[in-house]
Z-matrix of the N, CA and C atoms (Angstrom, degrees):
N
C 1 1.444
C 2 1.525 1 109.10
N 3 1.244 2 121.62 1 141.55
C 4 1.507 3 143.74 2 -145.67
C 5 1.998 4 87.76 3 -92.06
N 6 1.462 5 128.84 4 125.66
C 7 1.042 6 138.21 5 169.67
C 8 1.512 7 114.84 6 -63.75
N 9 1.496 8 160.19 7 96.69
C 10 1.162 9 134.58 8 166.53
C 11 1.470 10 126.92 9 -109.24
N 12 1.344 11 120.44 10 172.37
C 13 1.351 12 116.51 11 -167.13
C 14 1.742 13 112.72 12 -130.77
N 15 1.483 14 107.20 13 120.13
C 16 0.953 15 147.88 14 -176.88
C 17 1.713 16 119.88 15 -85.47
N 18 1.648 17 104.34 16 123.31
C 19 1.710 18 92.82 17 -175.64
C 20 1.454 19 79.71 18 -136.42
N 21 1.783 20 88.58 19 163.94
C 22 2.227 21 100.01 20 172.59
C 23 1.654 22 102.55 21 -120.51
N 24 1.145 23 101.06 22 113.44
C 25 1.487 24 89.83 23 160.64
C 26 2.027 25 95.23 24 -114.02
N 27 1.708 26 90.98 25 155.28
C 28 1.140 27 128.97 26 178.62
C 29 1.730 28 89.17 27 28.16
N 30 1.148 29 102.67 28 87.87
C 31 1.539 30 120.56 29 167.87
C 32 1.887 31 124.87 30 40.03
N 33 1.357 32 87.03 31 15.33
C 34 1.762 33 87.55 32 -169.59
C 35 1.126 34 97.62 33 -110.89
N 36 1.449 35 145.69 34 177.55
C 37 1.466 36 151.68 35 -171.23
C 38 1.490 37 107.13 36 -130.60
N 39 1.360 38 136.69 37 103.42
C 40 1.101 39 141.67 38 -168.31
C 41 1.673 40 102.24 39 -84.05
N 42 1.242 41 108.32 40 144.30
C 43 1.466 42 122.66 41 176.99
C 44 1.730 43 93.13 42 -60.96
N 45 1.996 44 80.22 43 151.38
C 46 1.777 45 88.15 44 -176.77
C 47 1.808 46 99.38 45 -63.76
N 48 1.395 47 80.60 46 138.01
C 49 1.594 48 92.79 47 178.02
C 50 1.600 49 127.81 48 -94.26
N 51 1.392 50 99.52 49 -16.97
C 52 1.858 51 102.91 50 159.84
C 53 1.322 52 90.32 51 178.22
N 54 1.802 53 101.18 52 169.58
C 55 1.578 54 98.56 53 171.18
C 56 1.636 55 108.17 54 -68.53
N 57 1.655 56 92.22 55 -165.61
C 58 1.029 57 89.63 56 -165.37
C 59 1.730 58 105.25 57 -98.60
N 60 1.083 59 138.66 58 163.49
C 61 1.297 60 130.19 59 -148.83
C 62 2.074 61 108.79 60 -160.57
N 63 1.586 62 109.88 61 109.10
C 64 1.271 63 103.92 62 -172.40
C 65 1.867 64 117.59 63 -97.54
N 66 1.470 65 109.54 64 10.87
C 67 1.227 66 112.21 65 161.13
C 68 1.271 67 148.90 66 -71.24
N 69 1.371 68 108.08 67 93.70
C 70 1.671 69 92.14 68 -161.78
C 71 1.495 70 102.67 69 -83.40
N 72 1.460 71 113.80 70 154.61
C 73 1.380 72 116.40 71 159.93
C 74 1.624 73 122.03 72 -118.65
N 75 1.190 74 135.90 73 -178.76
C 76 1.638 75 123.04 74 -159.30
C 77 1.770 76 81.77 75 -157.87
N 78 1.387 77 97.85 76 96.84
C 79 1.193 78 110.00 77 172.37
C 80 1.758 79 124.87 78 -124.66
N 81 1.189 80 131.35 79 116.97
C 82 1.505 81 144.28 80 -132.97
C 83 1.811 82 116.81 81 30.10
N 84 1.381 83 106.37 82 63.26
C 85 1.348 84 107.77 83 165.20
C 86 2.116 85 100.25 84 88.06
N 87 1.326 86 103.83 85 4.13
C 88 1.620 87 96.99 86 -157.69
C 89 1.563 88 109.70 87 -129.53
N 90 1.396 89 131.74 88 89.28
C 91 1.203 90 124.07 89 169.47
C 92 1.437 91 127.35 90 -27.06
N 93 1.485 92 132.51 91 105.34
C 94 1.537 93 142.35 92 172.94
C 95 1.511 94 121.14 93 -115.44
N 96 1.217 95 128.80 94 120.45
C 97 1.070 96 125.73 95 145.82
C 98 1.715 97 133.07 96 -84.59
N 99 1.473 98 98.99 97 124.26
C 100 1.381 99 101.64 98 -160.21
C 101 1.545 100 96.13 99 -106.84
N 102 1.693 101 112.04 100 111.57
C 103 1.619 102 109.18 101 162.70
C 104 1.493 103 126.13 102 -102.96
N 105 1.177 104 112.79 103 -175.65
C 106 1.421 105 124.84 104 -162.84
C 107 1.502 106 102.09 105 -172.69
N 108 1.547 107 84.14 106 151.68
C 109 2.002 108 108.27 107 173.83
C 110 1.536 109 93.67 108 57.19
N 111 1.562 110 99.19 109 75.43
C 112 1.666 111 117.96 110 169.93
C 113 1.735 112 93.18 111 -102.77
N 114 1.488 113 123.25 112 -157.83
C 115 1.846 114 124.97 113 154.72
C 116 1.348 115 100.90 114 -49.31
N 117 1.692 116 88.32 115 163.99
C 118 0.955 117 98.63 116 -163.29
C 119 2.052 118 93.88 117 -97.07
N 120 1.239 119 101.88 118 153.90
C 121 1.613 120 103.89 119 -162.71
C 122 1.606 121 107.91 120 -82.59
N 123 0.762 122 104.84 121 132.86
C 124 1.750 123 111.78 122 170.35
C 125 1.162 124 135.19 123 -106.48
N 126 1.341 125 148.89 124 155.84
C 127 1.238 126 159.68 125 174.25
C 128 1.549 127 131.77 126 -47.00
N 129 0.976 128 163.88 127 133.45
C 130 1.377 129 128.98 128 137.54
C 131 1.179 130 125.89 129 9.89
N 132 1.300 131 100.41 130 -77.88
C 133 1.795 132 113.06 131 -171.04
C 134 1.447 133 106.74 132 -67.57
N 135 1.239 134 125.65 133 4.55
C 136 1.402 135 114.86 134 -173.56
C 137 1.927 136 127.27 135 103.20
N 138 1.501 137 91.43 136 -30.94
C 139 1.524 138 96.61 137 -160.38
C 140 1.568 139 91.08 138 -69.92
N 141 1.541 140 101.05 139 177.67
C 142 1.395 141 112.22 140 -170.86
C 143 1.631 142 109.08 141 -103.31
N 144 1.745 143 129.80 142 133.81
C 145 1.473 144 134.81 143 -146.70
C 146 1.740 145 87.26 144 -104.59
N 147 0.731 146 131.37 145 17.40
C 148 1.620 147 129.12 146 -170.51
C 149 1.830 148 103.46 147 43.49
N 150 0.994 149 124.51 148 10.59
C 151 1.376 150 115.02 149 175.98
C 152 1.953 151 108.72 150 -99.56
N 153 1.095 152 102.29 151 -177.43
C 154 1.184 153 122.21 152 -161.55
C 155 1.525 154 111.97 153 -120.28
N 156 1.266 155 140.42 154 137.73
C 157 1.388 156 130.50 155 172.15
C 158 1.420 157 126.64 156 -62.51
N 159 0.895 158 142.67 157 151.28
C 160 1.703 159 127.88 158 176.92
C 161 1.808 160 104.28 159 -155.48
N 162 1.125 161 113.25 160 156.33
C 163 1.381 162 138.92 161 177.69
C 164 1.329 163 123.11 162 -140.74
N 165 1.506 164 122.04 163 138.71
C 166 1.475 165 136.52 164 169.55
C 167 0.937 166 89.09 165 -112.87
N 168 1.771 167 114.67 166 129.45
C 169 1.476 168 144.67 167 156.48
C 170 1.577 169 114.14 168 -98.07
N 171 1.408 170 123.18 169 102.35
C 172 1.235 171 136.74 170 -169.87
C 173 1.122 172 100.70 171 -97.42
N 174 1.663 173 131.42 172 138.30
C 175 1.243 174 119.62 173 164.04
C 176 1.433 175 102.27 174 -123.77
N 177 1.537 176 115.10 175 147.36
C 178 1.625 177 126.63 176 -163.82
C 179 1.538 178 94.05 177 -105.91
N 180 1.116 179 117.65 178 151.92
C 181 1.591 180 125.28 179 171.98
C 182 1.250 181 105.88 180 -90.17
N 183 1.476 182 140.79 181 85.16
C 184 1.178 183 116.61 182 150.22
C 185 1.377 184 116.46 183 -144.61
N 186 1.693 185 90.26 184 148.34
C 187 1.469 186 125.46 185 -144.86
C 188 1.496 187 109.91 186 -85.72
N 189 1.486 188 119.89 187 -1.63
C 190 1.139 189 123.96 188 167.99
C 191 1.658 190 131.95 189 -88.94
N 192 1.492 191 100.52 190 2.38
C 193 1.268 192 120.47 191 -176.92
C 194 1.871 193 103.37 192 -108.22
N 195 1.303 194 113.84 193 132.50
C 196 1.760 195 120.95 194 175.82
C 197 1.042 196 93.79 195 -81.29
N 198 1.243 197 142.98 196 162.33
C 199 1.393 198 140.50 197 115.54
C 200 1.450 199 98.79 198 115.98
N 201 1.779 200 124.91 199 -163.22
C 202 1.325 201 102.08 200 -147.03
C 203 1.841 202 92.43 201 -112.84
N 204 1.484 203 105.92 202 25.65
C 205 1.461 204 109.66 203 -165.81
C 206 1.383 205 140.44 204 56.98
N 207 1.073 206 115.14 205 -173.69
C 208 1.537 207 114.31 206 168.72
C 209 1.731 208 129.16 207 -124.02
N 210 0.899 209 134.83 208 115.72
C 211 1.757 210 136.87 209 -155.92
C 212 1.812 211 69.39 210 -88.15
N 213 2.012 212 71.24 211 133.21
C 214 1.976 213 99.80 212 159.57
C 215 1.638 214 104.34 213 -125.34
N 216 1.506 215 104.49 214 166.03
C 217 1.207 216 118.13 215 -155.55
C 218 2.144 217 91.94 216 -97.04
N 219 1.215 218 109.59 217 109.22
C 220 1.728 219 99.74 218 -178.08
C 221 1.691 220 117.20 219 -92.98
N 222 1.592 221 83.48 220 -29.13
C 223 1.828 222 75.10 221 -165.26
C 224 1.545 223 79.27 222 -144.38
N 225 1.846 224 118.38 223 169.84
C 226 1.417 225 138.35 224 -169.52
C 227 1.703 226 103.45 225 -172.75
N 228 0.991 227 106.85 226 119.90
C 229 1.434 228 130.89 227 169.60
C 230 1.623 229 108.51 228 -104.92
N 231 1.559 230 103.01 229 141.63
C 232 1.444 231 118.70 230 -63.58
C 233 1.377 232 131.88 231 -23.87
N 234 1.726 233 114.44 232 122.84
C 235 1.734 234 109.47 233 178.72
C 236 1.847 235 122.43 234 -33.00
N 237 1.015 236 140.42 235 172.20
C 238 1.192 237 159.94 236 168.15
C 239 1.889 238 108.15 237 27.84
N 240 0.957 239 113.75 238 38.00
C 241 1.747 240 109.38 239 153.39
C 242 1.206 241 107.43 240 -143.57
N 243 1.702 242 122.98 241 110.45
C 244 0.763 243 109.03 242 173.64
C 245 1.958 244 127.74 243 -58.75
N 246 1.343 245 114.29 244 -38.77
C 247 1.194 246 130.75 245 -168.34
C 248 2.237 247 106.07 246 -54.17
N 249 1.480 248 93.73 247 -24.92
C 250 1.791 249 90.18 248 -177.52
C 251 1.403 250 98.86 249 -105.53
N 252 1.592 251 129.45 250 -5.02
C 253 1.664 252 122.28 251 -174.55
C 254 1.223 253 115.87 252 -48.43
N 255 1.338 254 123.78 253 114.63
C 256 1.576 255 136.47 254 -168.60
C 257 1.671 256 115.02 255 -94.35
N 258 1.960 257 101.90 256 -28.88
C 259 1.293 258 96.81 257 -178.05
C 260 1.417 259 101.56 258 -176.85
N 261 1.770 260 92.11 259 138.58
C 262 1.511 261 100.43 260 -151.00
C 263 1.957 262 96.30 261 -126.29
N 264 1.888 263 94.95 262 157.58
C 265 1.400 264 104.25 263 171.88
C 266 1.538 265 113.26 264 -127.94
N 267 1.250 266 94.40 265 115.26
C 268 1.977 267 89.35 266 171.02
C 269 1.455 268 113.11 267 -119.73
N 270 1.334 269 101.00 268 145.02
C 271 1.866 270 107.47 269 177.97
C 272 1.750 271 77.16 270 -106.61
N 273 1.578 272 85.81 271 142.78
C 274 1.639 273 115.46 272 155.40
C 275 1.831 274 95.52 273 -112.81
N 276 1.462 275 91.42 274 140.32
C 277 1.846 276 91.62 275 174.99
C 278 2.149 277 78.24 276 -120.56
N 279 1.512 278 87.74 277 144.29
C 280 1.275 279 92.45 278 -173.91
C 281 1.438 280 99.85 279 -166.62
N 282 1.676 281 128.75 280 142.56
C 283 1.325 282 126.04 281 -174.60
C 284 1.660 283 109.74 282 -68.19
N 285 0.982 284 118.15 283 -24.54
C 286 1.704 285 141.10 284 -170.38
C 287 1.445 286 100.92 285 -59.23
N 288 1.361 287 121.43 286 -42.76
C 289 1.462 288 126.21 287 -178.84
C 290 1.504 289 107.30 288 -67.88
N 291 1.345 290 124.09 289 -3.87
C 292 1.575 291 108.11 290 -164.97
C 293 2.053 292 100.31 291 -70.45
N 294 1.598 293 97.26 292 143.49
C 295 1.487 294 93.78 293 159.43
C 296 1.386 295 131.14 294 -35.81
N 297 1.386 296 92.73 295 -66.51
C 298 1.877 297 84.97 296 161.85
C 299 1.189 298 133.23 297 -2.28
N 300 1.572 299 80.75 298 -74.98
C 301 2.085 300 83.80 299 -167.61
C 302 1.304 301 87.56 300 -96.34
N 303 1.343 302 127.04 301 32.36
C 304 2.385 303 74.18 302 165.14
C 305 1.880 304 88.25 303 -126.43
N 306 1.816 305 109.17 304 36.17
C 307 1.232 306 101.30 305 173.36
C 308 1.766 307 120.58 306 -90.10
């Protein structure tokens, strides 16, 4: 059975948004994990879009934060329902991302 990952913003429980995925990639200077094959996305009306949920996990370098931070939710396709969001972007700002260390 397929692991997935689950976040809450402002008290609601967002459909799994992709599996879970240990590849990072470092794309313009910026560690991202890019997932796929979260639920499957739905409509307004409910019916099912044959697509799949997906998320980019961006992580920000910054050095003013200890510890491993906290990922916020920036952007969601389609905007403002959570119940049809098909595909999501979160920056984590976290000291861990600095060039430095992830050489």
């Amino acid at each position: 059975m397929a692991e997935y990952i689950s976040i809450t913003v402002s008290k609601s429980e967002l459909p799994d948004i992709s599996k879970v995925n240990t590849t990072l990639a470092v794309i313009d200077s910026r560690p991202r994990l890019v997932l796929s094959d979260g639920s499957s996305c739905k409509a307004p009306d409910g019916s099912d879009l044959g697509l799949k949920a997906s998320t980019i996990v961006e992580f920000i370098c910054d050095t003013s934060i200890f510890g491993v931070g906290q990922p916020r939710l920036v952007g969601q396709l389609p905007p403002g329902d959570d119940d049809i969001g098909c595909f999501y972007v979160i920056q984590w700002g976290t000291h861990v991302s600095d060039s430095s260390v992830l050489v």
